[in-house]
C-alpha positions in Angstrom: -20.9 18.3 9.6 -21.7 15.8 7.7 -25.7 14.4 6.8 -27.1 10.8 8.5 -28.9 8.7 6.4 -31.8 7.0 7.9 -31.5 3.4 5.6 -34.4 1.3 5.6 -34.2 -2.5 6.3 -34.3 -3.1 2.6 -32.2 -5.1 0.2 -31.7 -1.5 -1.2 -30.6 0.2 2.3 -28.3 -3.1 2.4 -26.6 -1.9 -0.4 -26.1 1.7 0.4 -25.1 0.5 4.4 -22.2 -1.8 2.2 -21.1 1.1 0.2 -20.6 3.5 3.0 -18.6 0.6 4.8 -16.0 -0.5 1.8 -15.6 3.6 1.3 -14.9 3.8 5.1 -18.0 5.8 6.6 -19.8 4.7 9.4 -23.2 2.9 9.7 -24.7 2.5 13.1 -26.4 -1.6 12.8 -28.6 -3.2 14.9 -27.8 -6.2 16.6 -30.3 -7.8 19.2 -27.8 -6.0 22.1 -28.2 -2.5 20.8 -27.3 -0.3 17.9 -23.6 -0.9 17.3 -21.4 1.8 15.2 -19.8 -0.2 12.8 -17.3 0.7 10.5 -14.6 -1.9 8.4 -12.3 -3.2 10.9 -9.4 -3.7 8.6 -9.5 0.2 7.6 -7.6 2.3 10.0 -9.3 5.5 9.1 -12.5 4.0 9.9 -11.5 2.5 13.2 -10.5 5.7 14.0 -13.3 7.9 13.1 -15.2 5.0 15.3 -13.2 6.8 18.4 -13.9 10.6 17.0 -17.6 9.9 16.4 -18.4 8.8 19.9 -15.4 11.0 21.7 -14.5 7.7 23.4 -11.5 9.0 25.6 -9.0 5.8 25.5 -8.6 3.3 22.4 -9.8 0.2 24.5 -10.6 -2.8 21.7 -13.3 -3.0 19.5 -15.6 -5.8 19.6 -15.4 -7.7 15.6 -18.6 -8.8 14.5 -19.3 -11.3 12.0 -21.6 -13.4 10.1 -20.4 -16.9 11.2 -18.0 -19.2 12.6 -16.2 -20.0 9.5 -15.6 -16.4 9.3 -14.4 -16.0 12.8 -11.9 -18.7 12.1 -9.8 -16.5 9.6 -9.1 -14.1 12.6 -8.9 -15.2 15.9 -8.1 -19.2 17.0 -10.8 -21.2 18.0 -10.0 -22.8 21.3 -11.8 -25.8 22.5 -14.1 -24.0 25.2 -14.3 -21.5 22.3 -15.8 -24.1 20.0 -18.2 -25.7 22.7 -19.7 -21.9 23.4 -19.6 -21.2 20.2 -21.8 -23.8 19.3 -24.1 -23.4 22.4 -24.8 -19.2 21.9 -23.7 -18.2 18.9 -25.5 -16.2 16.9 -25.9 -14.6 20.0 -25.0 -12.2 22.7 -21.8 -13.3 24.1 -18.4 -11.9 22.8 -15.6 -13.9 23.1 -12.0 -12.6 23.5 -9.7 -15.4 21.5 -5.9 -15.4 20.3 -5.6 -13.0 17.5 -4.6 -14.8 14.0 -0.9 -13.7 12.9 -2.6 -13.2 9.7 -5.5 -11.5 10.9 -5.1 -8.1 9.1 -7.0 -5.9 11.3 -6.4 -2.9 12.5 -4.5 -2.5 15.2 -6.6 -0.4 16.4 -9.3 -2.6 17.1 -7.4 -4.7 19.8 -5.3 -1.6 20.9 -2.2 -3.4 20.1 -2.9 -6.6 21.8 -2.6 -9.9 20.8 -6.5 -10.8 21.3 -9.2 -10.0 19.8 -12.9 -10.0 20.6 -15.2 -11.7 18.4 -19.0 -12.3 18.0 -21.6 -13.6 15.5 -24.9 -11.5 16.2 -28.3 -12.8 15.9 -30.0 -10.3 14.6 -31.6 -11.1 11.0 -30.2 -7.6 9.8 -26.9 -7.3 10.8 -26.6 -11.5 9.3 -27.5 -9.6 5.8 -25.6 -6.6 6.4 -22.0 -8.5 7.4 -23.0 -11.3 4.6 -23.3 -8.8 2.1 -20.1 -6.8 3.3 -18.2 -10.2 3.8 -15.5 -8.8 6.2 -14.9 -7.8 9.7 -17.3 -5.0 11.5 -15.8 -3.0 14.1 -18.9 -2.2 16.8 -19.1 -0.6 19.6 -22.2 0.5 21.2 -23.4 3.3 19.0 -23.8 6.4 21.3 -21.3 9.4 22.4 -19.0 7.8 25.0 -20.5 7.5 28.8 -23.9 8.0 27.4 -26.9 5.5 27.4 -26.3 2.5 25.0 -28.9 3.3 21.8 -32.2 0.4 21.4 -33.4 2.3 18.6 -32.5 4.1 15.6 -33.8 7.5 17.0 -31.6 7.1 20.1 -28.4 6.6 17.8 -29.6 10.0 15.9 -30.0 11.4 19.4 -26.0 11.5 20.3 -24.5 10.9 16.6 -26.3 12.8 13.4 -24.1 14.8 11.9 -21.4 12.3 13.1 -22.0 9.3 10.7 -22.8 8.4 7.4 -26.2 6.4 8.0 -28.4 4.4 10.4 -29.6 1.0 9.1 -33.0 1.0 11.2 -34.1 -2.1 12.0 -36.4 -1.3 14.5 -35.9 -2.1 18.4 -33.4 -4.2 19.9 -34.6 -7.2 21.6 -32.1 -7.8 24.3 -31.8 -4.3 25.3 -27.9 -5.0 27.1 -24.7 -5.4 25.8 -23.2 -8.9 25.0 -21.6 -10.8 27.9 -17.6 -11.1 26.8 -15.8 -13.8 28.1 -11.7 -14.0 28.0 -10.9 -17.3 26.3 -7.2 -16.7 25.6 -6.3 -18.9 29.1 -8.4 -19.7 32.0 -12.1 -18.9 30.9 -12.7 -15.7 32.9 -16.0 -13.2 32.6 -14.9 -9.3 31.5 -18.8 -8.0 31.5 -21.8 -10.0 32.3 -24.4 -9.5 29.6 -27.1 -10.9 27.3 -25.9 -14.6 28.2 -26.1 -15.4 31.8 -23.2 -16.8 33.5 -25.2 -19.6 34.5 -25.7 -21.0 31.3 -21.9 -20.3 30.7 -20.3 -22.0 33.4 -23.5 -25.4 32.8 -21.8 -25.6 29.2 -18.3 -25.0 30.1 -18.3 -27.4 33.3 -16.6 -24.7 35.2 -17.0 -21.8 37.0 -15.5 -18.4 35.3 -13.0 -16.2 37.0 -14.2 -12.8 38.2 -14.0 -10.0 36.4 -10.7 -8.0 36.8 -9.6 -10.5 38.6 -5.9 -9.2 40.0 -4.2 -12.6 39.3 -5.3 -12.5 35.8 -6.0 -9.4 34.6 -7.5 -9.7 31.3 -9.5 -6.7 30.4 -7.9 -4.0 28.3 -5.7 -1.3 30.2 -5.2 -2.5 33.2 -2.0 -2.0 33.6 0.1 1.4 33.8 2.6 0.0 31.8 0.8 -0.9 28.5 1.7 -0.8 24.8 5.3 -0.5 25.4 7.9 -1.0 22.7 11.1 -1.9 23.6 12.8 1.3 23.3 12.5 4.1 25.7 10.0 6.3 25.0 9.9 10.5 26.3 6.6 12.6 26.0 6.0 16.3 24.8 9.7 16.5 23.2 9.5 19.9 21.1 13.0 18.9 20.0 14.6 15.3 20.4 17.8 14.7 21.7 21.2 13.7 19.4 20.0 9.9 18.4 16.4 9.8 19.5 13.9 8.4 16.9 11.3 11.6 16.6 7.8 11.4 16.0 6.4 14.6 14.8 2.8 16.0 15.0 2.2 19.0 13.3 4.6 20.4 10.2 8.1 20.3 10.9 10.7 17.8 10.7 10.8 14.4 12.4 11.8 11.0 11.3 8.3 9.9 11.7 5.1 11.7 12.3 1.7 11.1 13.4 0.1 13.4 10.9 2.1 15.8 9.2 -1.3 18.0 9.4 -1.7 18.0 12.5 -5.4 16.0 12.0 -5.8 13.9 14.9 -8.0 11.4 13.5 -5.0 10.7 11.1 -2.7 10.5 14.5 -4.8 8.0 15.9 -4.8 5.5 12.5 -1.3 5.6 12.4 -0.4 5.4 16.3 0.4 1.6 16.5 1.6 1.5 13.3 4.5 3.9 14.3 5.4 2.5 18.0 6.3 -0.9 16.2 8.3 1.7 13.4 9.7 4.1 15.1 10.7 0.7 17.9 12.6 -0.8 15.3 14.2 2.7 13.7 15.4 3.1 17.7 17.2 -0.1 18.1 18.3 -2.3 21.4 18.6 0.9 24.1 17.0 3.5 22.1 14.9 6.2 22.8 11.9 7.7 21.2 10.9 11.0 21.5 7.3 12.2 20.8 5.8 15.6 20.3 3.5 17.2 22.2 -0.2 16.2 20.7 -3.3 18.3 22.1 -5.1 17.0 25.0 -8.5 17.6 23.5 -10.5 15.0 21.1 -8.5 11.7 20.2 -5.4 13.4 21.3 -6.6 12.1 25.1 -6.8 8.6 23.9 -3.7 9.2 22.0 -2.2 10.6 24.9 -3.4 7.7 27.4 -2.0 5.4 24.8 1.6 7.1 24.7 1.5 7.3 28.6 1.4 3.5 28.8 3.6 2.8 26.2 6.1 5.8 28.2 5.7 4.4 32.0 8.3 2.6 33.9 8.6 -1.3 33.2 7.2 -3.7 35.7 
């Protein structure tokens, strides 16, 4: 287990906070929501040790944070209610789900293998120095163990996640105390969460009222549907050996075309899970099939597994 650094909101704790981040640890940040667990969103190790740290149980996306709107222009595409909102709330709490850049370079992990991302510029004086001084994209989610109560202070995040983490950048209490409001922007402006913006002030800028959340006609939030993540190939589950012609993806020592981890580390599995449904996809061919070992059903393996039950159930 590793040890947590308590940083101090110094230009000195700045620094370390940066270090850890381009080495790929993990620094819980305030924002003026609460404490998000940040780590570099174009590192897929680090995405993935996000997931391990708080045992979240599926890989739904990541929230990107950064420092302004010039940088949120190199990933996602600015639509025009994007623009308008941005220019209304941002810094702010309100996360908006845009079009993801082709040339984005994130992890795919952080969007879960969608073709959206969810962006925001937060308010908070110390996480503007922390991402200025990083200058690249934050991964955040709330920093707590998942299902428990989101962290305000820096003695909550120690509370579910020391020994879990490189460091806490502690910059006191968090002044809107709830998540950001996130707002699907990649069609018909639709509310995911309700939040730290009201959806009053939304709709007054937009001129429009928002869809409801989940709406069935337009389901936007992440992993909705049974059939998720699919490549276009076939794709079996718990295969201890592949049939003549399948694409193989191992887990574990032994032989495979591809493999997750060759270890058996499932913190490895998860970096490399999107990566290898495009590869092993395009190893299979028009009307191939991929065949997957079994991977445990404890730790990431459940999000890993959720993932490769999606990408494995029957086309709609």
């Amino acid at each position: 287990m590793m040890q947590t650094r308590l940083l101090p909101a110094t230009s000195e704790g700045i620094h370390d906070a940066v270090a850890l981040l381009r080495a790929g640890g993990l620094v819980a940040m305030p924002t003026e929501t609460v404490y998000g667990l940040a780590g570099d969103a174009r590192n897929d190790r680090a995405v993935a040790a996000i997931f391990a740290a708080k045992n979240r149980p599926t890989f739904n996306p990541l929230i990107v944070h950064l420092p302004d709107l010039a940088a949120v222009a190199q990933y996602a595409v600015l639509t025009p209610e994007a623009a308008r909102l941005a220019a209304a709330f941002w810094p702010g709490p309100l996360t908006m789900v845009l079009p993801l850049r082709d040339d984005a370079a994130l992890s795919p992990l952080v969007t879960a293998g969608l073709t959206t991302v969810a962006i925001r510029v937060p308010a908070h004086p110390l996480a503007q120095r922390l991402l200025a001084e990083f200058d690249g994209p934050l991964a955040a989610p709330s920093a707590n163990p998942s299902g428990r109560v989101s962290p305000t202070r820096a003695d909550h995040v120690l509370a579910g996640l020391s020994g879990r983490i490189a460091a806490v950048l502690d910059g006191g209490a968090c002044a809107v105390g709830v998540e950001s409001t996130i707002l699907a922007l990649d069609g018909q402006p639709a509310l995911l969460r309700p939040g730290g913006v009201p959806v009053e002030a939304i709709e007054a800028v937009l001129g429009a009222a928002l869809a409801l959340p989940n709406d069935p006609a337009t389901p936007k939030a992440p992993g909705q549907l049974a059939s998720h993540y699919a490549p276009e190939a076939r794709v079996r589950l718990n295969v201890p050996v592949p049939q003549p012609g399948e694409i193989f993806v191992g887990f574990g020592p032994g032989a495979a075309d591809l493999s997750l981890s060759p270890d058996g580390d499932l913190t490895e599995a998860a970096a490399n899970l999107f990566h290898l449904l495009r590869a092993a996809d395009a190893l299979a061919g028009p009307g191939g099939s991929i065949a997957f070992a079994p991977v445990p059903e404890t730790g990431l393996g459940r999000a890993i597994n959720d993932r490769l039950r999606r990408a494995a159930a029957p086309r709609p």
